[in-house]
Residue frames as qw, qx, qy, qz and C-alpha x, y, z in Angstrom:
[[0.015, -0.073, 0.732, -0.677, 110.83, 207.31, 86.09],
 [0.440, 0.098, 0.204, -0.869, 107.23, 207.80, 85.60],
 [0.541, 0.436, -0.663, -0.278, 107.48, 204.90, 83.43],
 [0.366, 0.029, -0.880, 0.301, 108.51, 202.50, 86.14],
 [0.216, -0.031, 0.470, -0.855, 105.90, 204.10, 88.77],
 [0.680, 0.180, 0.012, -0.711, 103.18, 202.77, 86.23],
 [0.737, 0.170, -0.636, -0.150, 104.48, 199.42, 85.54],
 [0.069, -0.044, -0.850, 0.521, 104.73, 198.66, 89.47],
 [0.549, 0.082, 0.456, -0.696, 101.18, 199.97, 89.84],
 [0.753, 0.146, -0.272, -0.581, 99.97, 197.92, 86.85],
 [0.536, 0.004, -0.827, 0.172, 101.57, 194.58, 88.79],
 [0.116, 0.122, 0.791, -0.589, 100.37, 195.42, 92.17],
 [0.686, 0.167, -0.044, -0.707, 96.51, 195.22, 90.34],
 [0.660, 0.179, -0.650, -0.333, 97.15, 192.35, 88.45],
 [0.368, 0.001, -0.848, 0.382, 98.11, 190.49, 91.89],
 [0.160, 0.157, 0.710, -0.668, 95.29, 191.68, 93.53],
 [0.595, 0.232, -0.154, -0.754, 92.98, 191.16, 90.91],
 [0.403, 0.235, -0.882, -0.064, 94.19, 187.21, 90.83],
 [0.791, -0.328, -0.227, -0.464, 91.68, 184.81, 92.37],
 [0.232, -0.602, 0.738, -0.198, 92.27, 182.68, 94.91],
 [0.893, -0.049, -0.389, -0.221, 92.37, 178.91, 93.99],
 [0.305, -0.580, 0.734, -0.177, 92.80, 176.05, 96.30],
 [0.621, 0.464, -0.631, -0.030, 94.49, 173.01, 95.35],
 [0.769, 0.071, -0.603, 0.199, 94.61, 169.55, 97.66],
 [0.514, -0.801, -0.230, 0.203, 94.20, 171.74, 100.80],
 [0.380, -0.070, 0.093, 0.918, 96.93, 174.73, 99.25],
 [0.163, 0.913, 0.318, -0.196, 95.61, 178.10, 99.47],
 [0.598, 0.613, -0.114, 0.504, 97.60, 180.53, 96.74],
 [0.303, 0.637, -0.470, 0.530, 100.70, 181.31, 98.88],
 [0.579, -0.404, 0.564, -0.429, 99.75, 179.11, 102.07],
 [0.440, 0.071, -0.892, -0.074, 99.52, 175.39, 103.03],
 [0.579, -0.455, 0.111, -0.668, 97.23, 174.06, 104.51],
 [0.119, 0.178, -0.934, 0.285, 98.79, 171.14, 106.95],
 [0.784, -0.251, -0.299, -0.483, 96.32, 168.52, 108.09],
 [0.351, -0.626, 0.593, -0.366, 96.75, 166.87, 111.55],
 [0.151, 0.314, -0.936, -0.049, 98.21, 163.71, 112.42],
 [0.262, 0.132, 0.915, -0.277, 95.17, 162.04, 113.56],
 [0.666, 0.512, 0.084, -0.536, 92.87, 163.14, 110.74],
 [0.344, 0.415, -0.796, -0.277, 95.87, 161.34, 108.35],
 [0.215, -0.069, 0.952, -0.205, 95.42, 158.22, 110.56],
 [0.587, 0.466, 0.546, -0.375, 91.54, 158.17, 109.96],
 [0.504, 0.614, -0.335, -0.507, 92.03, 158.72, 106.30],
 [0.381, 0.472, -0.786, -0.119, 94.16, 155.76, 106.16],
 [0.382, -0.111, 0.845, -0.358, 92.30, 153.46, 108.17],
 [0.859, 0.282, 0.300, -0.304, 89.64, 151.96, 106.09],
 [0.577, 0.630, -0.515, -0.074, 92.58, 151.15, 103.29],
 [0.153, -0.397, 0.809, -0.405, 94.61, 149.49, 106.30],
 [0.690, -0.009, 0.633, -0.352, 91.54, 147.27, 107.42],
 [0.918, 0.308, 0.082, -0.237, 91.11, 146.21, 103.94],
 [0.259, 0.698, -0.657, 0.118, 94.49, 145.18, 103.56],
 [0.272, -0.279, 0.754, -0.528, 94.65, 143.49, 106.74],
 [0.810, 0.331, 0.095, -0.474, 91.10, 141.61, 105.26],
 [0.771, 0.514, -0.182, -0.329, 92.57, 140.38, 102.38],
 [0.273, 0.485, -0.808, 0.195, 96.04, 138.95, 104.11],
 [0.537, -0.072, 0.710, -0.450, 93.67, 137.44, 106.82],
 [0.905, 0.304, 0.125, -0.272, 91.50, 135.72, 103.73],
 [0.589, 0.632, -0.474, -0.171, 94.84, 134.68, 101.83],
 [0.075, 0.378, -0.839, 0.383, 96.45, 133.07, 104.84],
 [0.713, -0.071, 0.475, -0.510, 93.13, 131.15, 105.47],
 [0.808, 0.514, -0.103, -0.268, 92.94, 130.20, 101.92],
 [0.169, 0.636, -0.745, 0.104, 96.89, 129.17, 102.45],
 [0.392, -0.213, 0.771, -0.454, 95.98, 126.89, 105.40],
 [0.813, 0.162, 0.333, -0.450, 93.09, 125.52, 103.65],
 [0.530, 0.632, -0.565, -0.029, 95.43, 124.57, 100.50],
 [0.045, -0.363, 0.884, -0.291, 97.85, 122.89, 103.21],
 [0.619, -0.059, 0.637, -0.456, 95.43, 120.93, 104.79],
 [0.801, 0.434, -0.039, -0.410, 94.06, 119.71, 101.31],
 [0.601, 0.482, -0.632, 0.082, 97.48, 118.46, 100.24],
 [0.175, -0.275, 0.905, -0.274, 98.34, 116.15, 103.74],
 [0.757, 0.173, 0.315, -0.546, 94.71, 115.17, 103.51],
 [0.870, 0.438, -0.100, -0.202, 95.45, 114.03, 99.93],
 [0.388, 0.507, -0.767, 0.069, 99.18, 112.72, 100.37],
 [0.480, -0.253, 0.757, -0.364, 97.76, 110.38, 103.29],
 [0.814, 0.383, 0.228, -0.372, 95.17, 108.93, 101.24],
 [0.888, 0.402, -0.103, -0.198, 97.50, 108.38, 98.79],
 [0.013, 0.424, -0.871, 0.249, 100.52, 106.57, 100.85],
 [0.672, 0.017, 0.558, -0.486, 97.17, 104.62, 102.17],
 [0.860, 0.433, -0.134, -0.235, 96.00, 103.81, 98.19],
 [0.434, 0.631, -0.628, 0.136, 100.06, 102.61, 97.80],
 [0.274, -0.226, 0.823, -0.443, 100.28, 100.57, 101.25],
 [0.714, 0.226, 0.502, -0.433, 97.22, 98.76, 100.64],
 [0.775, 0.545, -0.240, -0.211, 98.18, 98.05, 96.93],
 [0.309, 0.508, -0.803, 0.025, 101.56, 96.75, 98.13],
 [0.445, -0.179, 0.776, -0.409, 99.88, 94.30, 100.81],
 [0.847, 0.410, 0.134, -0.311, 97.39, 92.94, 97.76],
 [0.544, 0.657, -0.506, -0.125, 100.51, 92.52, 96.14],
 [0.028, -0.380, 0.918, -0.107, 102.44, 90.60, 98.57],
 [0.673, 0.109, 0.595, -0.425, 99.14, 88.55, 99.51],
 [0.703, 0.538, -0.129, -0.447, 98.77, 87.70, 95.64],
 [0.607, 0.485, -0.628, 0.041, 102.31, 86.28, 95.20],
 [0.237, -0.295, 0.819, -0.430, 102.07, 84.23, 98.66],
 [0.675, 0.364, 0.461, -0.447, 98.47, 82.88, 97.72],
 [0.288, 0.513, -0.520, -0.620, 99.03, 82.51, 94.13],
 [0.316, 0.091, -0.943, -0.050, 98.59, 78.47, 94.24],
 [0.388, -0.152, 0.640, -0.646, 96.03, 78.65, 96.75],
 [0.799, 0.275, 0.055, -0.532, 93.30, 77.61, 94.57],
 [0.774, 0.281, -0.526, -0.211, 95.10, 75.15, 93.06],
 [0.026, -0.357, 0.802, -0.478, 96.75, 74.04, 95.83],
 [0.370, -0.125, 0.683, -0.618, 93.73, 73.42, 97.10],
 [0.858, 0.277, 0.049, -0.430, 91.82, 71.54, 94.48],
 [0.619, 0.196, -0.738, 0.187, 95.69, 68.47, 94.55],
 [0.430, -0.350, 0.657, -0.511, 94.88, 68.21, 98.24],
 [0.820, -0.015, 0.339, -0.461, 92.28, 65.24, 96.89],
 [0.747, 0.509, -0.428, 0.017, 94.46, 64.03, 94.42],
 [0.058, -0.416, 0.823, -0.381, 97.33, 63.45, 97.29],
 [0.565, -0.239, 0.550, -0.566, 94.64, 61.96, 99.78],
 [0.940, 0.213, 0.132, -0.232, 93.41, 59.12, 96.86],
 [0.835, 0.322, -0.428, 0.126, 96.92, 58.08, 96.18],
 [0.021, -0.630, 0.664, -0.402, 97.52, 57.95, 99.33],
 [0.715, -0.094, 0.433, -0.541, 94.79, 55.58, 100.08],
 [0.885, 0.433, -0.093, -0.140, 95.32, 53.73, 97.33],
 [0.291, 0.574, -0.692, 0.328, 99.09, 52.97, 99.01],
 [0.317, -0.346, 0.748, -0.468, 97.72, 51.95, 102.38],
 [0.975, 0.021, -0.038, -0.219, 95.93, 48.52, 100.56],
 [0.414, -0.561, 0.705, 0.128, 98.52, 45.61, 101.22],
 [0.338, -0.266, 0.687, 0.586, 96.95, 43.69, 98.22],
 [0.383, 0.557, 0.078, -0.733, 95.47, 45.45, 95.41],
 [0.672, 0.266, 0.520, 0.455, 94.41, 43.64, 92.54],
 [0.272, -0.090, 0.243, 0.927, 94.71, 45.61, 89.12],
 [0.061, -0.573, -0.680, -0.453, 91.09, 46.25, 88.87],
 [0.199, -0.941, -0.237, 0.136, 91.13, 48.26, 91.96],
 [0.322, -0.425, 0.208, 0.820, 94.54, 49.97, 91.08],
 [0.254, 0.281, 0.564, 0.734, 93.30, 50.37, 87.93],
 [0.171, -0.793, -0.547, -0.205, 90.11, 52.22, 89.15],
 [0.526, -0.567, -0.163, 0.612, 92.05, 54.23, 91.91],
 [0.306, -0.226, 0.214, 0.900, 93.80, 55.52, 89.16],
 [0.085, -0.517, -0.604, -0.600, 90.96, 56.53, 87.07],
 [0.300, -0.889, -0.341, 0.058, 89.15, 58.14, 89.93],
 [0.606, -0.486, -0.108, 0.620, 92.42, 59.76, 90.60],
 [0.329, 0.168, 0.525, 0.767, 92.75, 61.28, 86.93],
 [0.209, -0.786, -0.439, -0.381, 89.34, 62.45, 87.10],
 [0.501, -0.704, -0.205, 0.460, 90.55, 64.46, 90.57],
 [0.448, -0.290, 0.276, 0.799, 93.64, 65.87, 88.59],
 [0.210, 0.331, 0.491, 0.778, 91.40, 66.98, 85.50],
 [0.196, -0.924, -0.310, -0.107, 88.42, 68.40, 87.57],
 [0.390, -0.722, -0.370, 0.436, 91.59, 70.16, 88.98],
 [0.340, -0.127, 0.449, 0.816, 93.34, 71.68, 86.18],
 [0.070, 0.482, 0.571, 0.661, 90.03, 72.56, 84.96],
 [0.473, -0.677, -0.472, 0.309, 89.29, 74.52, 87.84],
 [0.173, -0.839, 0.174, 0.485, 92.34, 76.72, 87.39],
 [0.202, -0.872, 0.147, 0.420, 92.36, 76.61, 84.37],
 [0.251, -0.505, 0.777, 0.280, 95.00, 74.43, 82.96],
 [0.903, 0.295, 0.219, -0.222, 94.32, 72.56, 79.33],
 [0.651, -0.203, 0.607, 0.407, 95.37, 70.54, 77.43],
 [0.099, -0.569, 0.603, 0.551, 97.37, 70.44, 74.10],
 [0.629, 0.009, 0.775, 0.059, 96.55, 67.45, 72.73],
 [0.203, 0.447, -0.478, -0.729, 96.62, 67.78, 68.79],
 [0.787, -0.034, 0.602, -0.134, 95.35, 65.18, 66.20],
 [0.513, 0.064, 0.606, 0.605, 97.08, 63.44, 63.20],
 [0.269, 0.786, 0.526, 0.184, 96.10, 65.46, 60.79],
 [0.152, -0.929, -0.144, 0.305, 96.38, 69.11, 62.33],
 [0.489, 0.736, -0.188, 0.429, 98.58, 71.95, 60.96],
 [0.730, -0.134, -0.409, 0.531, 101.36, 72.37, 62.63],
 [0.218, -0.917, -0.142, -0.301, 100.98, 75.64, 65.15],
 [0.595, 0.414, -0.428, 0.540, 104.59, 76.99, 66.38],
 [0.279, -0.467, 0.384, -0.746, 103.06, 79.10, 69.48],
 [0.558, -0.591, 0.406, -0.417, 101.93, 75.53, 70.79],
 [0.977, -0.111, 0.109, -0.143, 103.59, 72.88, 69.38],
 [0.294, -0.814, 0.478, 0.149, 106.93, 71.41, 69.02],
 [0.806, 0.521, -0.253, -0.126, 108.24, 69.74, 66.36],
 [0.542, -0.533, 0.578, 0.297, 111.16, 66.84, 67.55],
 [0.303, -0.290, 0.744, 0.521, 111.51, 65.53, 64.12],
 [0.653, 0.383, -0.186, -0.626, 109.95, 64.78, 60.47],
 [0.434, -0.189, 0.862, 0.181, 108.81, 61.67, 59.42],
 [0.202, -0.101, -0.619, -0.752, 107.50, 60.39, 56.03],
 [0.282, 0.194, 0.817, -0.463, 103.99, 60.26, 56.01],
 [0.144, 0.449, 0.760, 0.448, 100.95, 59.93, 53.72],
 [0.179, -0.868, -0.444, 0.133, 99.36, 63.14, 54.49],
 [0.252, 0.857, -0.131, 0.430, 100.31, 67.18, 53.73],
 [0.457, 0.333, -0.361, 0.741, 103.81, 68.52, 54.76],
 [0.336, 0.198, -0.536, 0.748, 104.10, 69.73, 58.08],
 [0.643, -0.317, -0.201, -0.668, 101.20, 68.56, 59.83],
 [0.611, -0.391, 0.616, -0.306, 100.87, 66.46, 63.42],
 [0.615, 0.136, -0.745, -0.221, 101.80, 62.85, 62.67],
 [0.744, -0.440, -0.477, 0.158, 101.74, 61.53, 66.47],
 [0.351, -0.834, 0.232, -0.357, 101.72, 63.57, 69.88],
 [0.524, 0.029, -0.577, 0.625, 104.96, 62.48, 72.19],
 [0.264, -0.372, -0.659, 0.598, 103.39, 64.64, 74.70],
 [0.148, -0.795, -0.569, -0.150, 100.75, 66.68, 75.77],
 [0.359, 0.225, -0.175, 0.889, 101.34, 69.88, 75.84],
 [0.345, -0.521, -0.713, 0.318, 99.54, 72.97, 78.48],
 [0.172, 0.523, -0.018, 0.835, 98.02, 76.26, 78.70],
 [0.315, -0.555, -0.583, 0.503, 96.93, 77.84, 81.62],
 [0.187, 0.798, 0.428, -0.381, 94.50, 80.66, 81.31],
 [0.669, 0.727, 0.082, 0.131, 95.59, 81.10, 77.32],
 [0.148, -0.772, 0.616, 0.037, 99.56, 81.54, 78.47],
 [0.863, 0.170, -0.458, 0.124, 101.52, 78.37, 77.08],
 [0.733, -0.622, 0.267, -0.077, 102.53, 76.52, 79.96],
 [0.591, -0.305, 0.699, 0.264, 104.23, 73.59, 77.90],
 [0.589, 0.376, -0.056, -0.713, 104.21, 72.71, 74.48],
 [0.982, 0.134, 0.110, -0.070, 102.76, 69.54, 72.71],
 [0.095, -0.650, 0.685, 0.315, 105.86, 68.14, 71.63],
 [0.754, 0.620, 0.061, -0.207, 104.88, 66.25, 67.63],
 [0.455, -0.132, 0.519, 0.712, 106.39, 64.48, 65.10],
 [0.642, 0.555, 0.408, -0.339, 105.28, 65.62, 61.40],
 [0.817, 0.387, 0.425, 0.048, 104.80, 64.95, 58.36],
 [0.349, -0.491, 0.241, 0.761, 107.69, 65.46, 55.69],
 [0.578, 0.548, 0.002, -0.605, 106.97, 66.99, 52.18],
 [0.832, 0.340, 0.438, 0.025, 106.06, 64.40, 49.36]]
């Protein structure tokens, strides 16, 4: 009995010999509650920045947006404007030349409305006319083929119709059958050649 009498008194020391600590607004064996409008102010500067950073993201959204219509107009404009060069390109295409047989028409047309021509002025007509047709082909462009005896024979512009003997190396121009045409280094036409068979 006397036993137990000292082991209750040596606990009711120890518990009143125990400091008090507080902990996060706890006092040992209390709480200390914190009112609702001191929470609110605690939590308000977190809140505004929050409220900051959704206001800067959603600007930064908007500005994004704007950037991309900005750039898809521009570049339906670049695409419209490329398709109108296009159509203008393949409507025009001949213009220039077009316009450089207008004189070629106009001198054989004049050269119809004599009632009698000798052949010295047909002959001249045509010569002035030729000279019309070559200033126009050189204009846009367009040369001639025209090999001579001799030449090797070149498959990307000439055309071989047949072999004939000839005194001269194997498969080389004997005589042009026609003039052949390039037009701005694209084969238009080619020479069409006899040549020469091997010895």
């Amino acid at each position: 009995m006397q036993e137990q009498e000292n082991q209750q008194a040596e606990t009711v020391e120890i518990k009143e010999a125990a400091p008090e600590v507080q902990l996060d607004g706890v006092v040992q064996g209390e709480t200390v509650q914190t009112s609702a409008p001191e929470a609110a102010q605690a939590a308000a500067p977190a809140q505004e920045t929050a409220e900051q950073v959704i206001a800067k993201l959603e600007a930064k959204v908007q500005e994004l947006q704007d950037s991309f219509m900005r750039a898809k107009a521009e570049g339906e404009n670049i695409r419209r404007r490329a398709q109108e060069d296009i159509s203008k390109a393949h409507k025009f295409a001949i213009e220039g030349f077009a316009e450089a047989m207008v004189p070629v028409k106009d001198s054989l047309e004049m050269a119809l409305k004599i009632d009698t021509p000798s052949i010295e002025a047909l002959k001249e007509g045509v010569e002035m006319t030729l000279k019309q047709l070559s200033s126009a082909f050189e204009k846009n462009r367009l040369t001639e083929i025209n090999p001579v005896q001799g030449d090797k024979l070149d498959p990307m512009k000439h055309q071989a119709i047949s072999m004939v003997p000839a005194e001269q190396e194997a498969n080389t121009v004997v005589t042009v059958l026609q003039k052949g045409y390039t037009i701005a280094d694209r084969l238009l036409r080619p020479a069409l050649v006899t040549v020469a068979q091997g010895k």
